[in-house]
C-alpha positions, 0 to 999 in steps of 0.5 A: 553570433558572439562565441561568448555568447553562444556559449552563454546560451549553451549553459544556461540552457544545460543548468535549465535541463540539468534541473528540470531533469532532477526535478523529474527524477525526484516526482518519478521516485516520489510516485515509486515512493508512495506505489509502493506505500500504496501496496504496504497499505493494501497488503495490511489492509488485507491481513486486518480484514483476514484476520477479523474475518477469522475470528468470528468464523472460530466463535461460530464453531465453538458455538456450534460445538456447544450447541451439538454437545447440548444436543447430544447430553439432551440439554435443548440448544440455545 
């Protein structure tokens, strides 16, 4: 085979990995990328649902606390 080809070759194939091994590194931290959104998303998620479920959990105790302050002057309970 001609040296000058071969050597042809050889460059394209080096640009032709050179590319698909950008190309790969760009989808692995594309994937890392949205891992990671994926977890921010599920993290506020959770807060969210901790903090709607501690609202009403407040609530119920204060209508606890008035209804047994009711109780106690002799007011019938709602």
């Amino acid at each position: 085979m001609d040296p000058l080809k071969a050597a042809a070759a050889t460059a394209v194939c080096l640009v032709l990995f050179w590319l698909a091994f950008r190309l790969t590194r760009r989808l692995v931290d594309m994937a890392i990328a949205g891992g990671y959104a994926e977890e921010r998303r599920r993290l506020a998620d959770e807060e969210a649902q901790a903090a709607s479920d501690a609202v009403p959990q407040a609530a119920s105790g204060d209508e606890a606390t008035a209804s047994l302050a009711g109780i106690v002057q002799g007011a019938p309970a709602k």
